[in-house]
C-alpha positions in Angstrom: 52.3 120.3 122.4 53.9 119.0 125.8 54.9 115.9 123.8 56.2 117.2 120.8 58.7 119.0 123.0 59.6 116.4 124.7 60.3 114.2 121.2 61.8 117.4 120.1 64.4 116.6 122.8 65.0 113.1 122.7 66.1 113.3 119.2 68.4 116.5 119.7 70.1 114.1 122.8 70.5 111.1 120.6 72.0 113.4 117.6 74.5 114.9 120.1 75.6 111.9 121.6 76.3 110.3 118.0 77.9 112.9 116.7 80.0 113.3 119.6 81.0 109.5 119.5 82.0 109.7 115.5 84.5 113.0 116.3 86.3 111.4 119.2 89.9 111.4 117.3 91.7 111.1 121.0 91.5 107.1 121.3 94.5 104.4 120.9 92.1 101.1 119.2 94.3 97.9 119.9 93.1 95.1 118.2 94.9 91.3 118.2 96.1 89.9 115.2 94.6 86.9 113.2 97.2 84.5 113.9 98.2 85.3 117.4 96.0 86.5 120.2 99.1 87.4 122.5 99.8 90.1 119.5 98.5 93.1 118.7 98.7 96.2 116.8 97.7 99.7 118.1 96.4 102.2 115.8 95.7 106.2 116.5 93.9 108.7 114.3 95.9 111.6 113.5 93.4 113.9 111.8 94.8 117.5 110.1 97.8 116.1 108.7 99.0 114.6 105.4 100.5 110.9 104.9 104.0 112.7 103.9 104.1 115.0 106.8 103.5 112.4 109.6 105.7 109.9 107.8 108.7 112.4 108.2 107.8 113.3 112.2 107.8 109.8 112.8 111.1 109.1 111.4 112.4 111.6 112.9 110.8 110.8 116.4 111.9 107.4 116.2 115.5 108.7 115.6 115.2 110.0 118.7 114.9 106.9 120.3 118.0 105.3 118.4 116.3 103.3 115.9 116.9 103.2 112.5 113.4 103.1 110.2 112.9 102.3 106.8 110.2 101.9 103.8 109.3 97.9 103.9 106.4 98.9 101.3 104.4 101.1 99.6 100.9 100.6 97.8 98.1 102.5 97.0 98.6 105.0 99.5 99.0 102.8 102.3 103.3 102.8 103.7 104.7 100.2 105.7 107.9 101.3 107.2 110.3 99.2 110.1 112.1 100.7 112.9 115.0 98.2 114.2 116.8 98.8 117.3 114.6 101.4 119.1 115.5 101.8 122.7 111.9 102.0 124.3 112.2 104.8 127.7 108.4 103.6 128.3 109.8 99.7 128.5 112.7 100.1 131.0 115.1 101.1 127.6 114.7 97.3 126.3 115.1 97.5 122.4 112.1 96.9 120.4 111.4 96.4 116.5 108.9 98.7 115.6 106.3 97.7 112.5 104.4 100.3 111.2 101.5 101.5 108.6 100.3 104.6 107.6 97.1 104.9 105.7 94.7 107.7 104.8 91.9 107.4 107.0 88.2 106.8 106.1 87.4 110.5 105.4 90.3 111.5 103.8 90.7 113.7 106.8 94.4 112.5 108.3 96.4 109.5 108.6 95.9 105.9 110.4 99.1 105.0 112.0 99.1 101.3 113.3 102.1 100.2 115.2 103.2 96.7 116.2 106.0 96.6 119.1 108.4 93.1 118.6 110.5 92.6 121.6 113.8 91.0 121.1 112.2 87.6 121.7 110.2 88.2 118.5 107.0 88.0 120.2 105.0 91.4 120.7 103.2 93.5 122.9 99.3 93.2 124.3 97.5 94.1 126.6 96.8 90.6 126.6 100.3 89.7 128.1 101.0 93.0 129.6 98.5 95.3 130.2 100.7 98.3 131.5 103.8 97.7 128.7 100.2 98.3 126.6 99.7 101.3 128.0 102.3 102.7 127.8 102.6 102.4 124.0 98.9 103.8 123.7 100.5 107.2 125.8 103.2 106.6 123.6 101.4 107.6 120.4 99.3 110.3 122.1 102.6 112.0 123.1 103.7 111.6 119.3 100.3 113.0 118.1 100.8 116.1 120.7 104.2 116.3 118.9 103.0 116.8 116.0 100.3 119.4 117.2 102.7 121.2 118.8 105.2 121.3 116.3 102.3 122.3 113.0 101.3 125.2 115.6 104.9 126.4 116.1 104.7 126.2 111.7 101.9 128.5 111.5 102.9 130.6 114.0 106.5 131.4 112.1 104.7 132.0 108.9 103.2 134.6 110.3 106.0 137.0 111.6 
């Protein structure tokens, strides 16, 4: 009996601690691109949203930072958009290109959004070459995602009164 409680436990404790890894929507994942290891892309998981409605809070946030964006390509769901001339607060105002993706996520349950950061030199941003300019872009897209969480409640909360 003893030890049928105790297995009883050890498997509740390992279903917990996977299922709390697979909901954890509040990570930044950079990865390096193929071609260049100095380079990388940073992608958050916006989950509770639509493509459309994320697409149009990000143009509009990026207007806020003086950039102008617009749709590179579009296919099968996925939208590349490009942001030139966006004067970065988080990287002492220099002006950045932005590169960015959106693509329905695995489940179907919100929107990938993968950013590449091109500095005026044409070569972009890593942790590998600057781990705090990194970041900085990873708080970057939190505060976006809080945005948008912030702005969806003040939505709902109109459409009731």
């Amino acid at each position: 009996m003893k030890r049928r409680q105790i297995y009883f436990i050890l498997v509740l404790i390992a279903c917990n601690f996977t299922l709390g890894y697979a909901q954890n929507p509040f990570e930044v994942i950079e990865e390096p691109l193929p071609y260049s290891k100095k380079a990388s892309s940073f992608t958050i998981n916006i989950i509770g949203y639509n493509e459309d409605f994320v697409i149009n809070e990000w143009q509009k946030y990026i207007t806020d930072f003086s950039g102008l964006t617009y749709v590179t390509a579009v296919n099968k769901g996925v939208v590349e958009m490009e942001s030139s001339g966006v004067v970065f607060p988080l990287l002492n105002d220099n002006k950045v290109n932005l590169y960015t993706r959106f693509a329905p996520n695995k489940t179907l349950t919100g929107v990938l959004l993968t950013v590449w950061v091109q500095k005026s030199d044409g070569t972009f941003f890593s942790s590998e070459s600057s781990k705090k300019e990194a970041e900085r872009i990873k708080d970057w897209l939190f505060e976006f995602q809080d945005k948008i969480r912030l702005l969806n409640t003040r939505i709902k909360y109109q459409q009731r009164f």
